[in-house]
N, C-alpha and C positions, 0 to 999 in steps of 0.2 A: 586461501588464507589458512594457515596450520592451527594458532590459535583463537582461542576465544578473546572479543574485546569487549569493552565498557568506554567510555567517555573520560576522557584526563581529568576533566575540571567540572561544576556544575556554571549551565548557562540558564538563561530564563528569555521569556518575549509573553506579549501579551494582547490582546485583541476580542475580536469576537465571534460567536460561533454563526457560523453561515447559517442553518435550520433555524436554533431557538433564539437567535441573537442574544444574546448575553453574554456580559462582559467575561472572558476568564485570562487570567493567568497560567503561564505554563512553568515549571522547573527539571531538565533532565539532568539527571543527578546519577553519579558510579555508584554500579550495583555489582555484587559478589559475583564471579564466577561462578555458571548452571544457573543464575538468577531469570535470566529469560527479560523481555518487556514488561513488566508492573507497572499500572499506573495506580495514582493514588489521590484518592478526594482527601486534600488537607481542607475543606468544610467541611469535613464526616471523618473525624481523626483518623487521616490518611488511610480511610478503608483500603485493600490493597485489590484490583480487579488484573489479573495477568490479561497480558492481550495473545488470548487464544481462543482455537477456535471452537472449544467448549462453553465459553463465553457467550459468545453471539446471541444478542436477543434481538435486533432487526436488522435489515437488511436493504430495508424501500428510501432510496435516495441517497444511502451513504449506512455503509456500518456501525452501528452501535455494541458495543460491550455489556453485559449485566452480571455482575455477582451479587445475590442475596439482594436485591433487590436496588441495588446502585447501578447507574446507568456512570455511561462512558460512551457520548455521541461522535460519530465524524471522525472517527480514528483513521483511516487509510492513509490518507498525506501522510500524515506525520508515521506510521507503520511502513510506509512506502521506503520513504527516505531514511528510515533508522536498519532497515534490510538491508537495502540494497549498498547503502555505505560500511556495509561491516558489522554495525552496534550488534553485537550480542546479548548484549546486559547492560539493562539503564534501569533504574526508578522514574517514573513520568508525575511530577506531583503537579494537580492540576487543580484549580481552587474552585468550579463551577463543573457543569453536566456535559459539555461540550470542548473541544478542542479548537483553538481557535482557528480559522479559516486562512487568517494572513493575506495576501493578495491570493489565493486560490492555488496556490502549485504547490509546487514543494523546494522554490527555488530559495524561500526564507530559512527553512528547516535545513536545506545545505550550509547555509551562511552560518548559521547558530552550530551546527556540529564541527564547522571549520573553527570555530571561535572554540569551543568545547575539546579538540584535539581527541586522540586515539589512546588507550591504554592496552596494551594487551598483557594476558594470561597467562599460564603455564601450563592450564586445563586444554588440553589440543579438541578445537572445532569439531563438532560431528553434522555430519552432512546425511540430508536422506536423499536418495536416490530412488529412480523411480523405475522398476524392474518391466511392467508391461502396460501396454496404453492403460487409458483410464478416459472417460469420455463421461460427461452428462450434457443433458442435449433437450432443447423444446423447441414450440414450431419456431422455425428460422435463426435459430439461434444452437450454437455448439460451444461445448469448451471441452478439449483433449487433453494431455498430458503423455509424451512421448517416451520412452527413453534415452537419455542423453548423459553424453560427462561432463556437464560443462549447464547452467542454464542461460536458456534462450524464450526466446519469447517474439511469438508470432500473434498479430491482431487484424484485424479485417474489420472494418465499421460502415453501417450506411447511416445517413438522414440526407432525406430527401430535400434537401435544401440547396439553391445555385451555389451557396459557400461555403457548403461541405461535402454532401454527395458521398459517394465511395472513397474511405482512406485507408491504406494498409501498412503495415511495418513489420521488419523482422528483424532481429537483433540481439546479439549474447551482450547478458546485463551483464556489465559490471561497473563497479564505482563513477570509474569516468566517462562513461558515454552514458548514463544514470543521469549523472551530474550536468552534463551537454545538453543531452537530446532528448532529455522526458523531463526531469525537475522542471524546467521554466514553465511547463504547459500547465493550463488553468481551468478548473473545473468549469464546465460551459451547461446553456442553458439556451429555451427560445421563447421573445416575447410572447409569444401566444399561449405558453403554459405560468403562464408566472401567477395571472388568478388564481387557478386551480390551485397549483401548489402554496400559494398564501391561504388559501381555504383552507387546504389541509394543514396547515401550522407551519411549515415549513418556508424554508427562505426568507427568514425573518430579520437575517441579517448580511443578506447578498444586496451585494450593489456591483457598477461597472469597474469599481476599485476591486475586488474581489471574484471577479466570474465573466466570464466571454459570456455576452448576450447576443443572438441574432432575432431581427426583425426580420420580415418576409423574405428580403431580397438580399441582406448583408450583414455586418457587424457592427452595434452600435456602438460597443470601443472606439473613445477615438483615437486612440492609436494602433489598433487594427490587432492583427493575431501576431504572437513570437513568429510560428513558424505554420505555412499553410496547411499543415495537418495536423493543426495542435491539437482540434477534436483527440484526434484517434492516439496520439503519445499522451493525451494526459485519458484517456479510456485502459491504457497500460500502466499507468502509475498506479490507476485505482487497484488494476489488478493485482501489480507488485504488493500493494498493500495486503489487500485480503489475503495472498499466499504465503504473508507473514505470519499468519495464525499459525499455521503448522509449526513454528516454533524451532525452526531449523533452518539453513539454508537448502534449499531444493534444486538436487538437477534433475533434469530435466525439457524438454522442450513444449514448453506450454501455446496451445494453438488457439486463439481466441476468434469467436466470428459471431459478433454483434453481441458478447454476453452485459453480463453488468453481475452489479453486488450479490443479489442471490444468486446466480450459477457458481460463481467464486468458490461461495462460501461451502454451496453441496459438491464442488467439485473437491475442495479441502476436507469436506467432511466423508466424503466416499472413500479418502484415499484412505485417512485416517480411520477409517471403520474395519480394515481387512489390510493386518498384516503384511502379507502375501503380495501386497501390490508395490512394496518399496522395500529395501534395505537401509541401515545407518552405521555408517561407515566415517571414519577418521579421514582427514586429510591425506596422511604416509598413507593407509590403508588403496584411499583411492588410486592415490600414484601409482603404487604396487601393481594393482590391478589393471593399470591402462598400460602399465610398460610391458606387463605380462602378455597384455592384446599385441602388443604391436611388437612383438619378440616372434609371436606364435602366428 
């Protein structure tokens, strides 16, 4: 994509947030060109928190945003789906702490920016690009970042569970296989944790309308899973999301193996800490450069 976009029209949906359960309100609404993702508490005269990843104040069960002291919970879905479709620039006015869960994917947030339409810019797209690996890593868990022209995305997931087990994918995002083969998938969970995480405050507004459950042996959905490795394509959405903080589109070939929301966020913020590990570059700029490779 050459240019920058924003949203034709302003759309709205409404629901409640998976963690704190409470009712909110969403509106994305066209924002200026270099405006970036903003969201905005219109219960706190539309305080304005940019979703980047300067931001970040947790990390445990889903990412939250904080500026100056206003929270912004459970953003990934919806950061997920406004990357990986293009949105460069939106206002997100949101009347409560939380973003709404929706049925748990990002297959709703497709349907609203299909309703919402594309606007593009004259301000031409800047891409960062990722010059040499980049890795953060704990026990049994890695997340890489390769060099590539193009972004791709590779994931590897285990639970030890009969109806999930080992699932892996690899694939270059774009819009419609985004749209295909990761939006439908549903943030997932297992009964045997679901005490704890209501102890902890959490999951206050998950139910089976909302989130894959599995009990010991299977899926208590009863309509069972999208697709048999939805674990692991919606463990890739989450990702898309967080690697939206960076506030650009990224190529790059991102390698995932069993991480979750904090490795995301230290691997965004590793990259972002040192120069030297990316360039940003134009669209024609890129093009230039790969015809040059493939001349030479």
């Amino acid at each position: 994509m050459q240019f920058e976009t924003t949203v034709q029209r302003p759309v709205e949906t409404k629901g409640v947030g998976l963690h704190h359960g409470v009712p909110v309100s969403v509106r994305i609404l066209p924002a200026p060109a270099g405006t970036g993702i903003v969201f905005l508490r219109t219960d706190l005269d539309r305080f304005p928190v940019p979703a980047s990843y300067r931001n970040v104040a947790r990390v445990s069960y889903a990412t939250s945003l904080m500026r100056q002291g206003v929270l912004i919970s459970t953003t990934e879905h919806l950061l997920s789906v406004l990357y990986s479709m293009g949105i460069d620039n939106a206002y997100i006015e949101i009347d409560n702490l939380e973003v709404p869960i929706l049925d748990g994917s990002g297959e709703n947030w497709i349907e609203l920016l299909a309703d919402a339409g594309v606007k593009q810019y004259r301000r031409k797209r800047r891409y960062l690009r990722i010059l040499r690996p980049v890795t953060v890593e704990a026990p049994n868990r890695r997340l890489t970042v390769l060099p590539a022209d193009r972004f791709m995305l590779s994931c590897d997931v285990f639970f030890n569970h009969p109806a999930v087990g080992r699932q892996q994918l690899e694939m270059e995002v774009t819009p419609e296989r985004y749209a295909r083969e990761l939006a439908p998938a549903r943030t997932f969970g297992f009964e045997y944790e679901l005490d704890q995480l209501r102890n902890m405050g959490l999951i206050r507004g998950g139910s089976l309308d909302n989130a894959l459950c599995f009990n010991q042996t299977s899926v208590m959905n009863p309509e069972g899973m999208r697709f048999p490795d939805e674990c692991c394509r919606h463990k890739a959405l989450d990702l898309i999301g967080d690697l939206a903080l960076i506030g650009k589109p990224l190529l790059g070939h991102v390698i995932a193996e069993r991480a979750g929301h904090a490795m995301h966020v230290a691997l965004v913020t590793k990259i972002m800490s040192d120069a030297t590990l990316y360039e940003v570059l134009s669209f024609d700029q890129l093009a230039t450069q790969v015809v040059h490779a493939l001349v030479s």
